[in-house]
N, C-alpha and C positions, 0 to 999 in steps of 0.2 A: 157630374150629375148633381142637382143641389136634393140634397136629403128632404126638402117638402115633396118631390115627386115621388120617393122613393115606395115600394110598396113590398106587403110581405105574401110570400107563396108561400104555400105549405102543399108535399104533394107524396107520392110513396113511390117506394124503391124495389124494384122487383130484381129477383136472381137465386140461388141457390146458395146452400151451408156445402160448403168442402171441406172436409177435414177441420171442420169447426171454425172454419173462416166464411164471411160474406163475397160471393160474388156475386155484385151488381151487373147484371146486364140490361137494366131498363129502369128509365125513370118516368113515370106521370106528374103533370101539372095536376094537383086536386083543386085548388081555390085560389085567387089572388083576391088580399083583405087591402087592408088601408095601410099605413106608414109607422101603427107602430103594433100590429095585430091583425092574425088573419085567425078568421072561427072557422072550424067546417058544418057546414048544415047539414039536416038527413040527406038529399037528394045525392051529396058528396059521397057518402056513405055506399049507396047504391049505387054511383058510377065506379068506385073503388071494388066491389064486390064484379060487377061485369068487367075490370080490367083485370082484374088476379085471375078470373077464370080464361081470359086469354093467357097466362102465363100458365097456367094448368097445363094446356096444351100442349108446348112447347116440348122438342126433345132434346136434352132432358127436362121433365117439368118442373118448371119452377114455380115459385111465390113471391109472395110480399114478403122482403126481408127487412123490412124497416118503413123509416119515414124522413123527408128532407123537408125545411123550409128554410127559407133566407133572414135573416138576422141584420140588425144596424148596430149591433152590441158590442160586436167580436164574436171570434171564437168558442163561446159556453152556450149549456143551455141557461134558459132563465130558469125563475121555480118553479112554473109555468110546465116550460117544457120537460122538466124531470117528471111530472105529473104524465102527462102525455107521452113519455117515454115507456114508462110501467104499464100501459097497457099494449105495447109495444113488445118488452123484454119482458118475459114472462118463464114459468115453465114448460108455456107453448114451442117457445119461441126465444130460448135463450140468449143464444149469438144474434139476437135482434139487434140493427144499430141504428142511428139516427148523424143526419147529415146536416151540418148549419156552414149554409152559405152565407160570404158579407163580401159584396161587390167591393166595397172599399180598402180592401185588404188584397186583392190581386194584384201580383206584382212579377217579376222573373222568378222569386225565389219562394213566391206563396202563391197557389192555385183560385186562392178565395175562399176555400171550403175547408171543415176538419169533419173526423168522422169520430163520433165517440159513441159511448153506450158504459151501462150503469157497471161497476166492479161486481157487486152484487144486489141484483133486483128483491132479493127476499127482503133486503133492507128499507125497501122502499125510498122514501124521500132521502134519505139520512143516508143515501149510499151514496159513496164516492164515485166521483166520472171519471172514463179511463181512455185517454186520448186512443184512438186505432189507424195502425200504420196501413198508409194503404200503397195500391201501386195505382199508378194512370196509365191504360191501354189505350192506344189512337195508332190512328194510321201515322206508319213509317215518315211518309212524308211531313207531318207535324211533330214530331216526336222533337227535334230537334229545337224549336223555338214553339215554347208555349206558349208565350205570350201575345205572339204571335196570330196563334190560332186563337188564343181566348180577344182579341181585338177582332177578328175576323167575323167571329158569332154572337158577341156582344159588344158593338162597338158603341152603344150609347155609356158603357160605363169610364170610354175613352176620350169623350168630345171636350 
């Protein structure tokens, strides 16, 4: 895919704190911006407040445990995003994480994504990022070749 088409999503992550761990079970598209920056507007704001109250519902109910966007950088957040992260990881919302995906980095031995969040939020800017080990749950029958599947659901980052 030539990196002029490329575009950035920013979107959040709904699921539940366990034992002081994130489980994501749900992710929302919030915006798609342009190729090297996406903003979110108010309306985004309010569409996010009617998808977290569907997560309310849910048994057991969850929230909004973070936020994802896609990156052309790598791996980190910008200074940008550690901004944006803070309102995020708080002492609302400590185990709040944040997810950066970069299509160009999927491979057999790398998903595309890492999941990080601040060592400590009270630090603010000046806090260190702290990489978060995660697992991948899928059906059985993908489980075996991911890349596989990640060609299957996105295959324009294949062509």
């Amino acid at each position: 895919m030539d990196k002029e088409v490329f575009k950035e999503v920013y979107g959040f992550l709904g699921g539940r704190v366990v034992v002081g761990n994130c489980k994501l079970n749900a992710c929302q598209v919030a915006h798609v911006g342009g190729n090297t920056e996406v903003k979110l507007e108010p309306k985004h704001y309010i569409e996010a407040a009617d998808w977290e109250s569907q997560l309310y519902i849910k048994e057991p109910p969850e929230f909004m445990v973070g936020w994802w966007h896609s990156h052309f950088i790598g791996h980190t957040f910008s200074g940008i995003d550690i901004i944006n992260h803070l309102g995020w990881q708080n002492e609302n919302n400590p185990h709040a994480i944040g997810l950066v995906f970069d299509p160009q980095l999927i491979s057999e031995k790398n998903p595309g994504f890492i999941i990080l969040k601040l060592e400590d939020y009270n630090k603010g800017e000046a806090s260190e990022l702290q990489s978060i080990d995660f697992i991948i749950q899928m059906k059985e029958k993908f489980r075996e070749n991911y890349l596989a599947y990640i060609r299957s659901k996105l295959p324009q980052f294949f062509e």
